[in-house]
C-alpha positions as CSV (number, residue, x, y, z in Angstrom):
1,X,111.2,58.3,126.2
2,X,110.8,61.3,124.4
3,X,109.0,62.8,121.4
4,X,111.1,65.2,119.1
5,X,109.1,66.9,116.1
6,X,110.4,68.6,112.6
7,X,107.6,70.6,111.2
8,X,108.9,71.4,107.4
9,X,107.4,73.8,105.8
10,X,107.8,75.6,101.8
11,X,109.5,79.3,102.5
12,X,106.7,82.3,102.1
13,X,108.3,83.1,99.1
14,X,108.1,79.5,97.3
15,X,104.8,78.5,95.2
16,X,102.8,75.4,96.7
17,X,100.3,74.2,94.4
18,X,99.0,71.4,96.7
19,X,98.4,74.5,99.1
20,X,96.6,75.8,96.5
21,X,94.4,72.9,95.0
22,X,93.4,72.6,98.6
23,X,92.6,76.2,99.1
24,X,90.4,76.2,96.0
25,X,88.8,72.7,96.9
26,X,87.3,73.7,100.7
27,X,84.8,76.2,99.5
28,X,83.4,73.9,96.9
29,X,83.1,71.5,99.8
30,X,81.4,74.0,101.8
31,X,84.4,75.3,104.0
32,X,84.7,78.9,103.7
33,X,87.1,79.4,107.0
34,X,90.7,79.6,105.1
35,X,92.5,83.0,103.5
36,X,94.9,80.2,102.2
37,X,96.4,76.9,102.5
38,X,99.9,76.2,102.6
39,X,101.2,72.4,103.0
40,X,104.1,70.9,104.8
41,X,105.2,67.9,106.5
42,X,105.5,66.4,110.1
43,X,108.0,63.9,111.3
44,X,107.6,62.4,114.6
45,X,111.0,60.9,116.4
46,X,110.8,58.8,119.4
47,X,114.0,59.1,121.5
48,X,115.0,57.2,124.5
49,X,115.7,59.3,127.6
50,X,115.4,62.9,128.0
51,X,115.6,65.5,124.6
52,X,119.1,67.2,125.5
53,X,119.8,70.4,124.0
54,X,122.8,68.0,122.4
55,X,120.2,65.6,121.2
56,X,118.0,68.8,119.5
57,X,120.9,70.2,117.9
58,X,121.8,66.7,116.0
59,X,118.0,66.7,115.2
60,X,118.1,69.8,113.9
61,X,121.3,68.9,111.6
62,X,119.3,65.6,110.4
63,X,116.3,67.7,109.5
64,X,119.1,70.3,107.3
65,X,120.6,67.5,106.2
66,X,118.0,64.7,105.0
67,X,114.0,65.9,106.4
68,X,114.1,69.2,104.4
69,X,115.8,71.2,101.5
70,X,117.1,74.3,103.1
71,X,116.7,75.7,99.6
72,X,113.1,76.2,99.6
73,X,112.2,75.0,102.6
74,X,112.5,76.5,106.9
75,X,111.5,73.6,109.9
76,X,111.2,73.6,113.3
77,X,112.4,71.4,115.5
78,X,110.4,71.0,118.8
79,X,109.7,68.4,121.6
80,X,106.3,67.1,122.0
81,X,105.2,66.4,125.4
């Protein structure tokens, strides 16, 4: 079994106001460690057998197709070990 991940994340171009509300919330918390805070998403797929490059590449047309909005948003798809 195998672990295949899509990390989705806004384009550097696109606003992300949770990014934001979350950049402004830390230092009031007492955080100061972030320039900024940009928010995405993580989706975990469990296959069975080994992640072919086959396997990746209809991954990677799932993630284009239903896991992100190529519009406004770039992922990366990746196997987790």
């Amino acid at each position: 079994m195998a672990k295949i991940v899509v990390d989705v994340m806004l384009k550097p171009e696109i606003l992300d106001p949770q990014g934001q509300a979350v950049g402004a919330a830390l230092p009031r918390l007492g955080f100061t460690f972030a320039t900024s805070v940009r928010q995405g998403k993580r989706f975990e797929i469990e296959i069975d057998g080994e992640a072919t490059q086959a396997m990746l590449a209809e991954v990677s047309r799932a993630a284009e197709t239903l896991l992100a909005n190529p519009v406004i948003e770039n992922f990366v798809v990746r196997v987790e070990k």
